[in-house]
C-alpha positions in Angstrom: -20.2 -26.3 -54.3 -17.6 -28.5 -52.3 -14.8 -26.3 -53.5 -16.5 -22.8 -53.0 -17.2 -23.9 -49.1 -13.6 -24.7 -49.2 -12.4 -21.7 -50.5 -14.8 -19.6 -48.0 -13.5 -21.5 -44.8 -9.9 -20.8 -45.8 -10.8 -16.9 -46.5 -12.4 -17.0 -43.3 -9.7 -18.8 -41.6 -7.2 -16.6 -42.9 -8.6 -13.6 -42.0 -8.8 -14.6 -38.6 -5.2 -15.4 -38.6 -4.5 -12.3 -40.0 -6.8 -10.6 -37.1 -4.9 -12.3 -34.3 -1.8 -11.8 -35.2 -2.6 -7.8 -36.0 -4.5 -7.4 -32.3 -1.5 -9.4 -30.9 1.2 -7.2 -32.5 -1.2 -4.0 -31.1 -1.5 -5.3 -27.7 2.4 -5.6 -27.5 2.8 -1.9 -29.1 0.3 -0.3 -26.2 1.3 -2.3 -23.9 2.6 1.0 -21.9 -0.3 0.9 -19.7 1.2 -2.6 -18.2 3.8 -0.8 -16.7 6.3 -3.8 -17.1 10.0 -2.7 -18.1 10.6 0.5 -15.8 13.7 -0.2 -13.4 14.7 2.2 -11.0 17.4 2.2 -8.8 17.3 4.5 -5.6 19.0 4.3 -2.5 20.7 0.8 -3.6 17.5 -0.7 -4.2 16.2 -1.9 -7.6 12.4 -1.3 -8.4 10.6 -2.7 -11.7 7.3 -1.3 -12.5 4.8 -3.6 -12.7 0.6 -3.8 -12.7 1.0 0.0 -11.8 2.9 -0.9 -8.3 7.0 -0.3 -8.0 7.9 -3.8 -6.9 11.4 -4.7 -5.7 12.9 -8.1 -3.6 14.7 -8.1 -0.3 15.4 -11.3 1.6 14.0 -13.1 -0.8 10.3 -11.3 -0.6 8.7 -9.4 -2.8 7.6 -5.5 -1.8 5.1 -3.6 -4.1 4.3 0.4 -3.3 2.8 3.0 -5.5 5.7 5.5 -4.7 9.4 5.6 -4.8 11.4 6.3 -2.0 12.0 9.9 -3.8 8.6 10.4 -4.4 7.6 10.5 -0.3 11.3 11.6 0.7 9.6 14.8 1.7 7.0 13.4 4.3 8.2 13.6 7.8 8.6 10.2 9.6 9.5 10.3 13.2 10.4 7.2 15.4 11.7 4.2 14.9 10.3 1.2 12.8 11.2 -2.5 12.4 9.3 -5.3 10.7 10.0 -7.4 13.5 7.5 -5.3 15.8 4.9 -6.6 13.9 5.6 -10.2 12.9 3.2 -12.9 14.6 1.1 -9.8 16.3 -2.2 -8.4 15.9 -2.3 -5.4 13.8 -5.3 -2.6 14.4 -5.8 -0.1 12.1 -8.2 3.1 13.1 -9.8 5.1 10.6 -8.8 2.9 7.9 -8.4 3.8 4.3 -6.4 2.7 0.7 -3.5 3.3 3.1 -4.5 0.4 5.1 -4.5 -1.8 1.9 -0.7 -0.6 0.8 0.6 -1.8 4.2 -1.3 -5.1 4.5 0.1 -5.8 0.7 3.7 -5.9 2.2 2.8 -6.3 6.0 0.0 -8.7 6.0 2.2 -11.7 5.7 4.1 -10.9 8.9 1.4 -10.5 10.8 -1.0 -12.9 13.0 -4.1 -11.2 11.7 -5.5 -7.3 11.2 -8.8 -6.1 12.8 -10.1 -2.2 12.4 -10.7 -1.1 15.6 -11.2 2.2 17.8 -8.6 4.6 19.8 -8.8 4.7 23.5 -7.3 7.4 25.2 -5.9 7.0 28.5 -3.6 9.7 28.9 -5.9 12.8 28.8 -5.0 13.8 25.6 -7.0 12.9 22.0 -5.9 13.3 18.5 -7.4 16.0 16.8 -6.6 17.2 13.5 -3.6 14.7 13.5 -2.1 16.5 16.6 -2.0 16.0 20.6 -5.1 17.4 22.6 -5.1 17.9 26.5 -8.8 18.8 26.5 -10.3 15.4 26.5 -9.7 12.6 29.2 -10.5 8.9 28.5 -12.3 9.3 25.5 -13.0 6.3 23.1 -14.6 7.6 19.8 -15.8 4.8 17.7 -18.7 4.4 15.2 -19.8 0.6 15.2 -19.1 -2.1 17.3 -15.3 -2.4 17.0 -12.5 -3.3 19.7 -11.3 -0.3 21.4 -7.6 -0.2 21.6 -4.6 2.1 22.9 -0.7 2.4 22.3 -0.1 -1.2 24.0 -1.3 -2.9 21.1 -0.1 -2.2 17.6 -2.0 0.2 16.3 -2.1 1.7 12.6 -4.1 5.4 13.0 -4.8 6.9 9.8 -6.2 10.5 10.5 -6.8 13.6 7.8 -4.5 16.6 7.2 -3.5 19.5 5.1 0.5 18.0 5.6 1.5 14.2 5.0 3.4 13.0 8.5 4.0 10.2 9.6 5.1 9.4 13.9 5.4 7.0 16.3 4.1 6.9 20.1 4.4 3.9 21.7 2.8 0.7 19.6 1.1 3.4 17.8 2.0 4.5 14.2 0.2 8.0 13.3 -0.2 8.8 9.5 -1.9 11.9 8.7 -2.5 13.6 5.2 -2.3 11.1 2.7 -2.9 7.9 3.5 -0.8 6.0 0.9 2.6 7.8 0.6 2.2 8.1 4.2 2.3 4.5 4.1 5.0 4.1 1.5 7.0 6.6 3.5 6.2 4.3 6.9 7.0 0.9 4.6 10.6 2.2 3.5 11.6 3.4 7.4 10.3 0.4 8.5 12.1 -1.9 5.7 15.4 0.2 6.7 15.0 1.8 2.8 15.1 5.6 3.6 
């Protein structure tokens, strides 16, 4: 009886060796969906794909985006961007969306903190369809009890669009169309990239 007990424990035993090592060995073989092992190299910048972001290091700190620089080459970004305009600042983002999230990944640790907040227009002019109205004069339009800002402040404004752009006025930072390669494409002007 001893023996038989024995014999079944080390069956059983075995085959659960065997079963590990066989799901181990199948994990490594579809391990495809990891996205680890993809390097690129575009505009004298190595990315590695990895956890489904293209990751890369400058200065020492590591930048993660969903695009390549040649995957949002085509979207229009207008103005100039530096890092440094944000570091140790507030950063408002209006009409946030998954765009918000791809630049707080690589932005977030530069900044003081991030709040959603609302556009005020002082100038006579409102955004509409992701372009410059004259027909509306001091307008803040906001759902909710959130700060209302203007272009003093650093403002992120995500607004909805047949055509990805991307343009600056004043503190404010207009991405229209898709939010995240409009953010990617923001990112890389900003990082001095594209």
């Amino acid at each position: 009886m001893a023996k038989k007990k024995k014999r079944n424990q080390i069956l059983v035993g075995g085959v659960l060796i065997v079963l590990m090592v066989v799901s181990t060995l199948g994990y490594s073989l579809m391990d495809g969906g990891n996205d680890t092992g993809d390097n690129v190299s575009e505009f004298g910048i190595d990315f590695v794909r990895d956890g489904g972001f293209w990751k890369t290091v400058i200065g020492g700190v590591t930048f993660g985006f969903q695009y390549l620089p040649s995957e949002v080459e085509n979207i229009s970004v207008n103005g100039s961007y530096d890092f440094g305009d944000y570091n140790g600042k507030v950063l408002y983002f209006v009409n946030e969306n998954e765009g918000a999230s791809e630049i707080l990944s690589n932005l977030g640790r530069y900044v003081l903190r991030y709040q959603e907040s609302c556009l005020r227009q002082d100038s006579g002019r409102s955004l509409v369809a992701g372009r410059w109205s004259e027909d509306m004069d001091n307008v803040t339009v906001c759902e909710g009890d959130l700060p209302s800002k203007n272009c003093d402040d650093n403002l992120i404004i995500f607004g909805t669009g047949n055509e990805t752009v991307v343009w600056k006025n004043e503190s404010c930072v207009y991405i229209v169309g898709d939010g995240v390669r409009g953010a990617d494409a923001f990112l890389y002007k900003a990082l001095k990239i594209t």
